[in-house]
C-alpha positions as CSV (number, residue, x, y, z in Angstrom):
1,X,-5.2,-11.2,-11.8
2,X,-9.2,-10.9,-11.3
3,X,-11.2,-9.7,-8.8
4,X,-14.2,-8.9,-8.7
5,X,-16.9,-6.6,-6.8
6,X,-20.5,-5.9,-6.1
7,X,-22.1,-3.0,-3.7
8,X,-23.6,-4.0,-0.6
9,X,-24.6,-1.1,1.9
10,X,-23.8,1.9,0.1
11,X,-20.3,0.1,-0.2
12,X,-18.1,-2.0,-2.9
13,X,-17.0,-5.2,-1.2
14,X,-15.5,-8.5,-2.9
15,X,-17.2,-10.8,-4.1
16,X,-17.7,-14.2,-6.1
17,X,-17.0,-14.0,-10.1
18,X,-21.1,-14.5,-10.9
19,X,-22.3,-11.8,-8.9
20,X,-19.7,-9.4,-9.2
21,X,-20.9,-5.7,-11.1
22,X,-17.2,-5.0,-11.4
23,X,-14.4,-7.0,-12.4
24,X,-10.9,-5.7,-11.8
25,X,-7.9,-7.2,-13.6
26,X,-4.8,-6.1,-12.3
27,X,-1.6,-7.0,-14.7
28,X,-3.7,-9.3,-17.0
29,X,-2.1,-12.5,-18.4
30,X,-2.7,-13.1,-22.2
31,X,-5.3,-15.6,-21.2
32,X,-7.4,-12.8,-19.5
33,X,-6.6,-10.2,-22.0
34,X,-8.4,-12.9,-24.3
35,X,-11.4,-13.5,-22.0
36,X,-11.9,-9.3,-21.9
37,X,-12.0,-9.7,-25.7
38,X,-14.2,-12.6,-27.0
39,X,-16.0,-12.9,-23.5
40,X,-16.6,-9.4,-22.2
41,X,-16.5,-8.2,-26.1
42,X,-13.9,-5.2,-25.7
43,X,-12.1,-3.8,-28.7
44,X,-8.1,-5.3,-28.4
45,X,-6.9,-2.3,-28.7
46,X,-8.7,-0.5,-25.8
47,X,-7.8,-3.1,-23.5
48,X,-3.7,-2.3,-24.7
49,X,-4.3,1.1,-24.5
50,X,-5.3,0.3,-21.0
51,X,-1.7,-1.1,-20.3
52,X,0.1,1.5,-22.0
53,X,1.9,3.4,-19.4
54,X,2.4,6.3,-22.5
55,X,-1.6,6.7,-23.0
56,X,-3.2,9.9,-23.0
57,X,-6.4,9.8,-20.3
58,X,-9.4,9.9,-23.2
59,X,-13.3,9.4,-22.7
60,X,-14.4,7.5,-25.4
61,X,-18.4,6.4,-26.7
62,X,-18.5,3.0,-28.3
63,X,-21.5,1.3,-29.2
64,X,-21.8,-1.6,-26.1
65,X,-19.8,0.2,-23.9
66,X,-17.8,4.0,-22.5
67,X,-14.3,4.0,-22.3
68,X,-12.5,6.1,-19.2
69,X,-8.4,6.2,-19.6
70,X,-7.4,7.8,-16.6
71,X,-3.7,8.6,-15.2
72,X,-2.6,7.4,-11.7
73,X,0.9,7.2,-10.0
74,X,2.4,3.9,-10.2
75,X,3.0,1.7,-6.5
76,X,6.2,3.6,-5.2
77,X,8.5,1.2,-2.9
78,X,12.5,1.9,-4.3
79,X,13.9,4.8,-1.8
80,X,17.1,4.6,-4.1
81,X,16.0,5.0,-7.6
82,X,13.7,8.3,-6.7
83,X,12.1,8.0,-9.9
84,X,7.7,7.9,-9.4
85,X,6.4,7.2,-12.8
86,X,2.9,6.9,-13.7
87,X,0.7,4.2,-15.3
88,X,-2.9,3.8,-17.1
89,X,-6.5,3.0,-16.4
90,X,-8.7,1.7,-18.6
91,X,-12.4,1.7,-16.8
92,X,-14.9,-0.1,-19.4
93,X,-18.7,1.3,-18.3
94,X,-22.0,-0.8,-19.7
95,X,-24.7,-0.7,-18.5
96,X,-25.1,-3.4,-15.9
97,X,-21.5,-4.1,-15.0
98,X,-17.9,-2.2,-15.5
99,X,-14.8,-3.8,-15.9
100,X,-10.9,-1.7,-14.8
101,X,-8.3,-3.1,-16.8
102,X,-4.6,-1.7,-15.5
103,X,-1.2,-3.1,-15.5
104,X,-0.3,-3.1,-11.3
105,X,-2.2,-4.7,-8.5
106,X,-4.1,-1.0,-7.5
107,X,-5.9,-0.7,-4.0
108,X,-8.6,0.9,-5.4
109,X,-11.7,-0.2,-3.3
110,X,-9.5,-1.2,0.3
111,X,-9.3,2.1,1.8
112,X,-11.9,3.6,3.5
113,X,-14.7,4.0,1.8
114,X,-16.1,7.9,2.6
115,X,-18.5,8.0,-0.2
116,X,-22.2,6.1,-0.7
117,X,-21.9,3.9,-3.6
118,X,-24.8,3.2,-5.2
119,X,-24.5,2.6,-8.8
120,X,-21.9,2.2,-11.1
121,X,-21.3,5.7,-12.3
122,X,-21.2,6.2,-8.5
123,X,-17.9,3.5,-8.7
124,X,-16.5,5.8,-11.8
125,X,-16.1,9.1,-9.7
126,X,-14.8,6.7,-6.5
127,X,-11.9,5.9,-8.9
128,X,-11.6,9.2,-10.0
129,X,-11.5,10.6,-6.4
130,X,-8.9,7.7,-5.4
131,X,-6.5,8.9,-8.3
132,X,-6.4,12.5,-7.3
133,X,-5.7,11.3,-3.8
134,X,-2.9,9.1,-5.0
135,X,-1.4,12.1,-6.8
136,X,-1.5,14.1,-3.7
137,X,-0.2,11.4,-1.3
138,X,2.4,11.1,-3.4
139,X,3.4,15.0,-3.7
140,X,3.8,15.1,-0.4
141,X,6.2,12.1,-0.2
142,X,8.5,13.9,-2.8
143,X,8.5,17.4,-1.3
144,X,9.6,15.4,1.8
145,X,12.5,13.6,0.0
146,X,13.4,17.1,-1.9
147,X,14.2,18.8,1.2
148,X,16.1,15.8,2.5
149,X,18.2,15.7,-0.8
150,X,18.8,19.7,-0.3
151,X,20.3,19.1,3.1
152,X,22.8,16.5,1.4
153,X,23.0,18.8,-1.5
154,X,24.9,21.5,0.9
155,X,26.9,19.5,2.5
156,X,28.0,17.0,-0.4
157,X,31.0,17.4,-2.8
158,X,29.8,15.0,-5.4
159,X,27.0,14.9,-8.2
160,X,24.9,11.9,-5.9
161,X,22.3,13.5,-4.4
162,X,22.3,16.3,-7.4
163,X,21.3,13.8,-9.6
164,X,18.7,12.2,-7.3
165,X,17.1,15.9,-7.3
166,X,17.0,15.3,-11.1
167,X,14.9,12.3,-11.4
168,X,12.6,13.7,-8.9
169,X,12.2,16.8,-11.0
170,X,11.6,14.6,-14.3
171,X,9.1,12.6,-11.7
172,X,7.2,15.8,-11.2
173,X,6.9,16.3,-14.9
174,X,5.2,13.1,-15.6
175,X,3.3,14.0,-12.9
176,X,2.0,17.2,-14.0
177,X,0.9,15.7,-17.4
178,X,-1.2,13.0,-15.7
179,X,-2.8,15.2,-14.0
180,X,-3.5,17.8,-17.1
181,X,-4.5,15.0,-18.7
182,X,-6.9,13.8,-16.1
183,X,-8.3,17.0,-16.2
184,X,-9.5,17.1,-19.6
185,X,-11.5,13.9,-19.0
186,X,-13.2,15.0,-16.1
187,X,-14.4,18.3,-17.9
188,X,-15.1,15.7,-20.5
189,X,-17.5,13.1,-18.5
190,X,-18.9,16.7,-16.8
191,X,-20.0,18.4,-20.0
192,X,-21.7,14.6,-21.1
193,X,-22.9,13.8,-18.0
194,X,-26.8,13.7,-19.3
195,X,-25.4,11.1,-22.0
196,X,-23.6,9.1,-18.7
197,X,-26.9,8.9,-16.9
198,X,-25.5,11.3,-14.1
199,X,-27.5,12.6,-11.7
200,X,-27.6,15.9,-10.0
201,X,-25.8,14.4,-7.3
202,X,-23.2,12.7,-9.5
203,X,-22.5,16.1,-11.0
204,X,-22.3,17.9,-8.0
205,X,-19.7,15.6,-7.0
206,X,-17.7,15.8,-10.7
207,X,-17.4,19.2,-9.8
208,X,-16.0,18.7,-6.5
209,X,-13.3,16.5,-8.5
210,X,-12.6,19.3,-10.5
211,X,-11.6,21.4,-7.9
212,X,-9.7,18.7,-6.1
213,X,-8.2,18.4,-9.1
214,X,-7.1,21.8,-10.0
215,X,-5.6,22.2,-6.5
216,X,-2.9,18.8,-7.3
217,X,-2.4,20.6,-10.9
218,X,-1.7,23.5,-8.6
219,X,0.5,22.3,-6.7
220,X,2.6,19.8,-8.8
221,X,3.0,23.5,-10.5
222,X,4.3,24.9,-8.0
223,X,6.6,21.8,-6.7
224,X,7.9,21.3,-10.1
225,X,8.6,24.9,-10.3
226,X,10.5,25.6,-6.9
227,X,12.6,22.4,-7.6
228,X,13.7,23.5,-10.9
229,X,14.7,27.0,-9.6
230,X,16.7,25.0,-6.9
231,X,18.4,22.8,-9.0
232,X,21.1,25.7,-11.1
233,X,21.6,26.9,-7.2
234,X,22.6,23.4,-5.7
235,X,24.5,23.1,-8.6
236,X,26.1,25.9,-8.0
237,X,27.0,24.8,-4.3
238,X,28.4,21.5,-5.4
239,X,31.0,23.1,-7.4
240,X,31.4,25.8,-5.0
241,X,32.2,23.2,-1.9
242,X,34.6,21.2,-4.6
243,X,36.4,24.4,-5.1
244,X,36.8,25.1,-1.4
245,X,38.3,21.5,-1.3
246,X,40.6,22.3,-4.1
247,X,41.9,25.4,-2.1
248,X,42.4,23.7,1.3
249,X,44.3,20.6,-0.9
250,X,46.1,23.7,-3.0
């Protein structure tokens, strides 16, 4: 699906297809993965990588155009599997226009809008901020659901919530790698940010993402670390409250 964007007032607002700057396609159907190739002129296998969910976030300099692959958390709506996985962006920067390529309808641009967008690399670190807010909207919904589980945990005989704990603990992990690997592309676009066309400005505010940044790296760390201490413990009282059961039945 297409859609496509322009900046008006210091803000990126939809638009028709022939004035759009930016052109977003959300799970692209082979006829548009076509267009982004003969049309727009984008190697085939950037715009794949850009739908791989197993891509590494890279910054990439090709001769029409800069490739960004960035990690963001995928669309979370299933309260029973527990399991937050993350997916791939592929932004595509020329000089006039940029085109985002991922595999799920994103809200990118329908939030509010706190920063002044002026030109395109302006859009680039909009994304970027977005992400890292994604990552951390999403922490707080799992260490919300952990201690939930943890309350069933005590008072459960069974491995149900126990294993729930689990897939939020291999959640966390995926997590943490998106977010290391996020990092290394934003020190990336940082250290060539004179080869970008940043300005001061630009790179004032890459630095603020860095630090945003580190702090969700931070604290996935920590999450992913208090969770796994947790988990031999709850363990631990599973079997413990089966062997009380046992007793009592004895």
């Amino acid at each position: 699906m297409l859609t496509c964007y322009n900046i008006e007032n210091n803000r990126i607002v939809e638009c028709a297809k022939e004035d759009a700057i930016l052109s977003f396609y959300a799970e692209p159907s082979a006829e548009e993965i076509n267009e982004l190739v003969s049309t727009h002129h984008l190697h085939e296998y950037d715009v794949h990588s850009s739908l791989d969910l197993n891509e590494l976030s890279r910054l990439d300099f090709d001769d029409d155009y800069t490739l960004v692959i960035i990690k963001n958390p995928r669309n979370y709506s299933a309260p029973v599997n527990l399991l937050f996985e993350v997916n791939s962006i592929g932004i595509f920067l020329f000089k006039k226009k940029m085109i985002v390529v991922t595999d799920e309808n994103l809200q990118l641009f329908e939030k509010k809008q706190t920063l002044k967008i002026k030109t395109l690399n302006d859009i680039l670190i909009k994304i970027l901020y977005t992400t890292i807010m994604h990552f951390v909207e999403h922490l707080k919904v799992m260490d919300m659901i952990a201690e939930e589980l943890e309350q069933k945990i005590n008072q459960s005989m069974g491995n149900k919530y126990l294993l729930m704990m689990f897939k939020l603990e291999k959640s966390l992990v995926y997590y943490l790698d998106g977010v290391n690997s996020n990092a290394k592309v934003i020190d990336k676009i940082k250290t060539t940010a004179a080869k970008l066309g940043f300005t001061e400005d630009n790179v004032e505010l890459i630095e603020d993402i860095q630090i945003e940044n580190q702090q969700c790296q931070k604290q996935t760390e920590i999450y992913l670390s208090i969770l796994t201490g947790l988990m031999d413990a709850r363990g631990s009282i599973v079997g413990n409250n089966l062997s009380v059961l046992i007793k009592r039945l004895t």
